[in-house]
N, C-alpha and C positions, 0 to 999 in steps of 0.2 A: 434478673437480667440486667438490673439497671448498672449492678457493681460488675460488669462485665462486660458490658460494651459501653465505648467510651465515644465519644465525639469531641476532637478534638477544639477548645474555642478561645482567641486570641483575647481573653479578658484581661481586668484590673484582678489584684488576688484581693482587694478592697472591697467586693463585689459581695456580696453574701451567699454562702454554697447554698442557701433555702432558694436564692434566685435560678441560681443552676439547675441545682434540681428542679424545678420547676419548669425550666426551659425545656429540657430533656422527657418531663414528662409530655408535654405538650408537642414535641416533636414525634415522640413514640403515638401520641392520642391522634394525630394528625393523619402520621403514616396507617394506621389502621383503619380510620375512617375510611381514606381515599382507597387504600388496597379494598376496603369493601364494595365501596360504592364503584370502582372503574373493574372488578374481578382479579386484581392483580396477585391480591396476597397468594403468598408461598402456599401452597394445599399444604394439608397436615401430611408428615413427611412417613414412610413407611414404617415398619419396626425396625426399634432403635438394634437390634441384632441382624438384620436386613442390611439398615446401614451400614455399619459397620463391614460385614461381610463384605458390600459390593465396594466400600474404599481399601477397603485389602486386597481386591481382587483388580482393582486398576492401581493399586501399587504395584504389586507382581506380576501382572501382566507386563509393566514397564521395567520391571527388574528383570524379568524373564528373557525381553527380547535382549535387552543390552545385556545381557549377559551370554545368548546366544551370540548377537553379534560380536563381541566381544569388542565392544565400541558402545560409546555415549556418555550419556548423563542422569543418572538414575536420583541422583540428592533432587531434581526437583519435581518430578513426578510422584517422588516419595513424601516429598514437603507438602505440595499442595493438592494431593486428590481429595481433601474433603470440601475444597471449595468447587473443585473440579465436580466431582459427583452432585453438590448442592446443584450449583448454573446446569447443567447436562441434564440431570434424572427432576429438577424439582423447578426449575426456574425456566428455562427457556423456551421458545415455541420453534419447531422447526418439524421439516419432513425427510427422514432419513430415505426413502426411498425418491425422494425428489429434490437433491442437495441446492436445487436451483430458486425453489420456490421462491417469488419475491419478498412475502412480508416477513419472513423466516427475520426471527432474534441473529445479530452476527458474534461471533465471537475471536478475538483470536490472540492467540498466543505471540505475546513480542517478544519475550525471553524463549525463542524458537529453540535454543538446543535441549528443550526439556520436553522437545514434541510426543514423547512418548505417552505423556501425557494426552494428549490431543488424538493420538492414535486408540489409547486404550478408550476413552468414552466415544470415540465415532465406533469402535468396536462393540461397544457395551451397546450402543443406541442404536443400532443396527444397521449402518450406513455401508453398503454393497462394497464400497471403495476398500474397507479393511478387514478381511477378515480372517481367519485366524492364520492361514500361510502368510497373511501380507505381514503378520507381528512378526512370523518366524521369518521372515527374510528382511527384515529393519537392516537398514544402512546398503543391503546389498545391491547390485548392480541391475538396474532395471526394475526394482521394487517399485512400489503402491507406498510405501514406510520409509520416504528417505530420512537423511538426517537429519535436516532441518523440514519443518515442515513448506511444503511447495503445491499451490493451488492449482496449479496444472498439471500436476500427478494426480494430487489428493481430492477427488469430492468430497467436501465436508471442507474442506481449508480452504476460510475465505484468503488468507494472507499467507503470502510468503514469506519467513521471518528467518532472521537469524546471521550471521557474520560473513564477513566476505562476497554477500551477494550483489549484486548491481544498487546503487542508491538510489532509489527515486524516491521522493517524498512528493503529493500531491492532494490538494485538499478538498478534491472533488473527483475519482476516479471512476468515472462511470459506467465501467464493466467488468467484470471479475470474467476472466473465461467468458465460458457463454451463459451470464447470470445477469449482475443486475445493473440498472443505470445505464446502458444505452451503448456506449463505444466499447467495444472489445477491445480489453486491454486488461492488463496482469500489474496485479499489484506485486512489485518487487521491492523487498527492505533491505538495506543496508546494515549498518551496524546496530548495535544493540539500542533502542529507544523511537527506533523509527516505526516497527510493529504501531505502539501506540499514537503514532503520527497518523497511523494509517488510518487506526479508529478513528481518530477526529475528523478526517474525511467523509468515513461511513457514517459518521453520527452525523453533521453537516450534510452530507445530500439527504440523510433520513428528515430533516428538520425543514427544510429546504423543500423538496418535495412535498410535504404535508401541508407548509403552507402554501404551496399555491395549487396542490389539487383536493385536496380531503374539502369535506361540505358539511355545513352545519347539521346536516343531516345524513352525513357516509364518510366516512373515518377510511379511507383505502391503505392511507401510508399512514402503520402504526410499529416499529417495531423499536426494539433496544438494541444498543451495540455494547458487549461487555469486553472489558479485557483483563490479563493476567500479564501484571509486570515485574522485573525485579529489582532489583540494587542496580546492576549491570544497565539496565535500560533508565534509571533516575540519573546516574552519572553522565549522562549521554545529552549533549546540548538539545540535541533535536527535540528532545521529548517536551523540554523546557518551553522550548520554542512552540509550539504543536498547543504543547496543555493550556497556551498562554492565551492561543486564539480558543482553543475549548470555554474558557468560562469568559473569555469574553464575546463568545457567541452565545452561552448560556444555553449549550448543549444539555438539557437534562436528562434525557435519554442517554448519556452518556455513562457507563459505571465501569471503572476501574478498581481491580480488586491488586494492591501493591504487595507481594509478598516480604514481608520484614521478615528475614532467617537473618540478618546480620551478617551474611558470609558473601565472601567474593571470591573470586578463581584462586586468588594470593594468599587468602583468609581472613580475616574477623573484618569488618568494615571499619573499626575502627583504625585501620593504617591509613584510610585515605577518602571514608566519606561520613562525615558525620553532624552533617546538617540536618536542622529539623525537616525535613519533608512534609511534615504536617500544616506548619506555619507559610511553607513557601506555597503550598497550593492553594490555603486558605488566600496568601495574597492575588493569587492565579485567578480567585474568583470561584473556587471549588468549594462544593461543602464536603467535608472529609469526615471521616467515622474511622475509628481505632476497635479492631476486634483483638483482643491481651489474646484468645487461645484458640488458633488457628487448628490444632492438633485434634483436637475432640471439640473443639466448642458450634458444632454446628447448629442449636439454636441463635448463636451470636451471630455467627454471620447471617440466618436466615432472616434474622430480623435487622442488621445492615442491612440487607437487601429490599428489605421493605420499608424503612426509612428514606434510603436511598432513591425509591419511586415515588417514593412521597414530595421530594423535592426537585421540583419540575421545574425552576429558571436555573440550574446548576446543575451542570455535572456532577459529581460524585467519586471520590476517592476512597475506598474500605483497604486500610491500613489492614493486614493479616501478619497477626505475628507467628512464623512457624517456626519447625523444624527441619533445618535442610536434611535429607536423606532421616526421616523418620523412621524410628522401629528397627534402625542397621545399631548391633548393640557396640560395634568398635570405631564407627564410620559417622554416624549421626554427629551434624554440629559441627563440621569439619569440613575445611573448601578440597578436602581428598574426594571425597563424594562428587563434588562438582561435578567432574568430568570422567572420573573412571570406576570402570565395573567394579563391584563390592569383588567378586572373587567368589569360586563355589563355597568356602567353606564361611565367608560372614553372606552366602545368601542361606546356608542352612541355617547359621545361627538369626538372621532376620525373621526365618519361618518361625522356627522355635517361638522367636520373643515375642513375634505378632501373632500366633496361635494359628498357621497356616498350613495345615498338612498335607494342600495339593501339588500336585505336579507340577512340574511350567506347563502353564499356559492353560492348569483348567478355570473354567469358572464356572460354578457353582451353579446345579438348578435352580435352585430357589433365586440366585440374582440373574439368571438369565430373564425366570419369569418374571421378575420386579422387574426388568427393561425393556421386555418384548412389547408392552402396552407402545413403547414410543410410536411404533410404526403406524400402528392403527392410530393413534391420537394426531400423530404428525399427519395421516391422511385427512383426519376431519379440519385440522387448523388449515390446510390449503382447501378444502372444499368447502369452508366457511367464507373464506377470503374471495373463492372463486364465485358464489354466490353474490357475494357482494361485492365482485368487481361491474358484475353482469349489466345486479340493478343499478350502479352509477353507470354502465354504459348506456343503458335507456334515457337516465335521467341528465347525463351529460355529457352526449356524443361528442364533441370538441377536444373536452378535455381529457375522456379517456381513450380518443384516438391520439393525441399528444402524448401523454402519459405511456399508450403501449410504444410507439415509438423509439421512448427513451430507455425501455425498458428492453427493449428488442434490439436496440442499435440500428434498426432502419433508417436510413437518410434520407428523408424526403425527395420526391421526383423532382429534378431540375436543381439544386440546390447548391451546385458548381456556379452558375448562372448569378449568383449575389457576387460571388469574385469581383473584387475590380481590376480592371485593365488602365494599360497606361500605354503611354508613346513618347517618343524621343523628344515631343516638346512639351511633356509635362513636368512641373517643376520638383528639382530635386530633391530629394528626402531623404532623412535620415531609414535605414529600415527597418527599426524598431517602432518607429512613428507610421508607416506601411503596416507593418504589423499588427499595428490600435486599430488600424481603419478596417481589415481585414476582420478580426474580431469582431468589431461593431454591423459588420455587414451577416455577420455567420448568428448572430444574437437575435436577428431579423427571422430565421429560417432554418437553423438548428434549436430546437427547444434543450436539448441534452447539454449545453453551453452552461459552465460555472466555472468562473474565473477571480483573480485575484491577486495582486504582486504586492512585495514588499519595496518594490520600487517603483517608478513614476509613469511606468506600462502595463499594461492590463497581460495576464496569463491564461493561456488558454489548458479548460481542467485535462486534457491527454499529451497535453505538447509541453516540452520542457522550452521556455524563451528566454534565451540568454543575450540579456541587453548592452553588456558591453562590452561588445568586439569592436573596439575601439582605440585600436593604435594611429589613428587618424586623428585623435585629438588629444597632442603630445603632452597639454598641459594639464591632465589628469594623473599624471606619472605612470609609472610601473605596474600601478594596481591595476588600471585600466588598462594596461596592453598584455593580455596574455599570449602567451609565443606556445604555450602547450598541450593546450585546452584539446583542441582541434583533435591530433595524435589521439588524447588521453577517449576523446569520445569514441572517436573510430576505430582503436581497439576493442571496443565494448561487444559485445558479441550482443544481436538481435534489436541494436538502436540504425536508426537512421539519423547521421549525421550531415544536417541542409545547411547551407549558406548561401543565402539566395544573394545576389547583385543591387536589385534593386526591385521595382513595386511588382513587377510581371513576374521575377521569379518567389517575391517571396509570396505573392498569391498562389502561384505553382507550391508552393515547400507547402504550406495549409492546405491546399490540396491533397497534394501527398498524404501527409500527417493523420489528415480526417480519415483519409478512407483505408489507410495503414491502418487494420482491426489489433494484430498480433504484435504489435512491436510499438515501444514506443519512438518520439521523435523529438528531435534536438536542431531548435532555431538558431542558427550564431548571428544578431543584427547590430546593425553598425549606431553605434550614436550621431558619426558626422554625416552631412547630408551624401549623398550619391547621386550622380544623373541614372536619370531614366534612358538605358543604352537600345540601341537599334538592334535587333535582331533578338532580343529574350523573350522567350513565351513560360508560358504555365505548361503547356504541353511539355518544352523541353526539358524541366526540372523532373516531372515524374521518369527522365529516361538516364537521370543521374548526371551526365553529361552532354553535352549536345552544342553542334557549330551555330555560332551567332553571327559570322561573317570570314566569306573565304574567297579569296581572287583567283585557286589554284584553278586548274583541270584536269581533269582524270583520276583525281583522288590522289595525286600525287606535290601538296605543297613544297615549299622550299624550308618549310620550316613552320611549328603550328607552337604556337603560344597557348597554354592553359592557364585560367586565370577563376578565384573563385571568390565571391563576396564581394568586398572592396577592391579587390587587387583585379578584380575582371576589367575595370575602368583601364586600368594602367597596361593589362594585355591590348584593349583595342585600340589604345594613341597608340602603344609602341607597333603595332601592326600598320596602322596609316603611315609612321615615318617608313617601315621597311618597304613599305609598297611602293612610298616615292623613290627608294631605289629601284625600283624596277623587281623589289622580290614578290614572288608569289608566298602568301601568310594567310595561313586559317587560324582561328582564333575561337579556340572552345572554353564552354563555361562545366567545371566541372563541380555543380553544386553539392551532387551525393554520392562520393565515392561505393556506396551499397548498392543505389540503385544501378549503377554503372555495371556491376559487378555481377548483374543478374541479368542484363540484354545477352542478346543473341549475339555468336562469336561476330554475327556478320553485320550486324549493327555497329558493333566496336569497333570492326575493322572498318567501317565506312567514316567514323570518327580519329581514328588513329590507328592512322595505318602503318602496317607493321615497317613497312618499306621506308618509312621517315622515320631516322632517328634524332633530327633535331629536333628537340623537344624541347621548351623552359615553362615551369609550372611559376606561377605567381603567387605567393600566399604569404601574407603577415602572419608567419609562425615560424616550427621547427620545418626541417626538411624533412623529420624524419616521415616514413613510407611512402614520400614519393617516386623514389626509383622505382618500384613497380609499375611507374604509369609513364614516363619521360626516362629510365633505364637509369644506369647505377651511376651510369659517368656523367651526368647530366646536371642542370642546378634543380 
């Protein structure tokens, strides 16, 4: 074993390999111990013809559908289902009939277009959400199987992975659907490398939570977060970014298994990545392990994976080296595989080569029965945990009524109530500095709070805070004044897009934001200070838009100024001068074109009414979509 799995280690070649080896043995003697003494080690794995069988059969099951569909990515379900079958049938704790359980092991696939993968062992493991119509209709229209995997289709998919979807990256996401960590909210990945962003969230509130509620004596929060990443997602800045805080949070619970195929959509990796990976996460703070034979070497990994647990202030990197679209005898080894169906006749010749003389889509009694056990096993691991949530409720009512909270997303009674409020002679502020304060009040009386910025304001873990809408302070240039941002968000289908005024509405937009379970939300605050305006509440903000000062009568002004963030200031002088003309001027604040967009026809029209078509909207951006609210001819 020792000439076959490797750990990678940044020494002198001066060093004497008796030292090496030595180290290696000592890390293998280590990981043993601990897998004994904590239960962890891998169980002695089925028959080696067992195996085999059931990684052929979650090969073909994902050749099967993409081939039905005549759509996907078969090179990577074909590459990695022996690691895939390892974590699934031999490594992880979960309950297939109850995809929610809390201490459940999480897993997820960031190289999301190879989900077929993900589909075939939640198939195999018995999870209600796929089964065998959901493979037969992969990619189709209204499927359980779409094509990239999606957590609010799929039970069993913690994450949403894969290109073109919404970005959000956040390093504390505190509720997957209605699962776990506390706020309802959906993890949505962006381009390729963000998946693994995500785990370092999930591994981070895993870490997080244990230490401030597990007891010397009850262990509540105990679980791993694994992942499967590729070439595609190591090129990808974010993941850089992401891995970087992983070991220097010393995530050890963390296990990333990288699959090395060498190939990329283009082909060989050597056109455009060929840095060590190994040495860059060693600097990341990772300990990394090199398994040379991803294909058949499932003792290699299995004892990765128990090294792996063995080392508890570090996450973990298992380097796999495979074969993209293994067993395809024309296709194997080739970014042609990447993305398109083998074809009927290289999936007859796959059967052939890999010894498979079933149908599409059967699998096997004998591997049905090696899987069936998950269900029952997955019910004893949540009736263990539920056990022993019990007796820490006895023993520490406080904190596992805190803990179910977070876990539930219940928001304390009263809890609006920490809000602070402001008035016209409170002193101006910046509203990202509003924001801090807003935060620090919510830290008081949300327990489910974990936050963090790369810049000099605190982030709160569901709310995206964007600190510098800041065209008010010209001598930052360009970079700080964005003119498109705005647009760019509120295109975004299922975000609310807030820009509060000042301290009353951006207490209002956190308001919103918190109790916004399904969507997420987007702060635009100002760096330069803002007065505290007359007429903004927190009520108004949840109604998207809403009048902060009107002289007309009858709902019939002379003209109504809209104004939103910064530029709201600049709507209420220019309405004081038009008043000393003698004009009638309503002056609305329209912080969230979403939430606007959801009142009642007759709310709306009590705010803009259809009969005024003077209208000028105020905003430090583009103009674009504001003619649907102030009409086409308008500014």
């Amino acid at each position: 074993m020792l000439d076959q799995v490797h750990t990678r280690v940044n020494i002198s070649e001066s060093i004497p390999w008796l030292l090496l080896l030595l180290r290696r043995l000592l890390l293998l003697s280590l990981s043993l111990t601990q897998a004994i003494l904590s239960r962890s080690i891998i169980p002695v794995s089925a028959a080696a013809n067992t195996v085999d069988k059931s990684v052929s059969a979650i090969r073909f099951l994902a050749i099967d559908a993409i081939e039905k569909a005549n759509s996907g990515h078969p090179g990577l379900p074909m590459g990695r289902a022996p690691m895939g079958h390892i974590l699934y049938d031999e490594v992880m704790k979960y309950n297939p009939k109850n995809p929610y359980w809390f201490n459940r092991d999480r897993f997820v696939l960031s190289a999301g277009h190879g989900c077929m993968l993900q589909y075939a062992l939640l198939h195999l493991a018995g999870y209600d959400a796929v089964k065998e119509e959901d493979l037969k209709s992969f990619r189709q229209w209204g499927s359980k199987t779409p094509g990239h995997p999606e957590n609010f289709e799929t039970p069993g998919v913690e994450v949403t992975t894969g290109l073109n979807q919404i970005s959000l990256l956040t390093s504390h996401r505190v509720k997957i659907c209605e699962t776990n960590f506390g706020f309802h909210m959906y993890f949505c990945v962006g381009p390729l490398g963000q998946g693994i962003a995500n785990v370092v969230g999930l591994a981070l509130a895993e870490k997080h939570l244990a230490a401030r509620y597990n007891k010397p004596d009850s262990e509540i929060v105990d679980h791993y977060t694994y992942c499967i990443l590729g070439d595609g997602c190591q090129m990808e800045g974010i993941s850089n970014e992401a891995c970087s805080l992983a070991g220097h949070w010393g995530l050890g619970k963390l296990i990333a298994f990288y699959d090395d195929n060498h190939i990329s959509i283009d082909g060989d990796t050597e056109i455009a990545f060929t840095e060590n990976v190994d040495l860059r996460f060693e600097a990341l703070g990772w300990h990394v392990i090199w398994v040379k034979n991803g294909n058949h070497g499932y003792d290699e990994i299995r004892a990765a994976i128990n090294e792996a647990k063995a080392v508890t202030d570090k996450p973990t990197l298992i380097k796999v080296t495979t074969t993209i679209g293994f067993g395809s005898p024309n296709m194997a080894n080739s970014h042609n595989v990447h993305g398109s169906v083998l074809g009927a006749k290289e999936v007859e010749a796959t059967r052939k080569n890999l010894g498979w003389p079933y149908e599409p889509f059967h699998v096997p009694e004998d591997v049905k029965k090696h899987w069936s056990r998950h269900v029952s096993e997955g019910a004893a691991f949540e009736a263990e945990w539920n056990a022993k949530i019990a007796e820490y409720e006895n023993k520490y009512p406080e904190e596992a009524a805190e803990l179910k909270s977070i876990i539930t997303g219940q928001l304390p009674t009263g809890w609006e109530k920490a809000l602070p409020t402001y008035t016209p002679e409170s002193p101006a502020n910046a509203t990202r500095n509003l924001s801090q304060a807003n935060l620090n009040a919510f830290a008081k009386v949300l327990p489910g709070i974990l936050g963090g910025s790369a810049d000099v304001t605190s982030c709160f873990g569901v709310i995206y805070v964007m600190t510098h809408d800041s065209i008010g302070m010209g001598e930052d240039g360009p970079t700080h004044q964005p003119i498109e941002h705005l647009s760019s968000f509120r295109a975004m289908p299922n975000i609310l897009m807030l820009r509060p005024a000042d301290g009353n509405e951006t207490a209002g937009a956190y308001k919103v934001a918190v109790e916004n379970r399904k969507r997420p939300s987007v702060l635009a605050l100002s760096r330069q200070k803002l007065p505290q305006l007359p007429g903004t509440s927190i009520e108004g903000v949840a109604k998207g838009g809403y009048i902060i000062s009107d002289n007309s009568s009858g709902n019939k002004p002379d003209a109504i100024l809209i104004g939103t963030g910064s530029e709201l200031e600049i709507a209420a002088k220019a309405a004081d001068e038009l008043r000393k003309e003698g004009k009638a001027v309503r002056v609305v604040s329209f912080a969230c074109w979403e939430l606007f967009d959801e009142q009642s026809d007759e709310y709306k029209e009590s705010v803009l009414p259809g009969a005024v078509t003077a209208r000028v909207s105020i905003e430090a951006g583009t103009t674009f979509g504001w003619e649907k609210i102030v009409g086409s001819d308008k500014t």
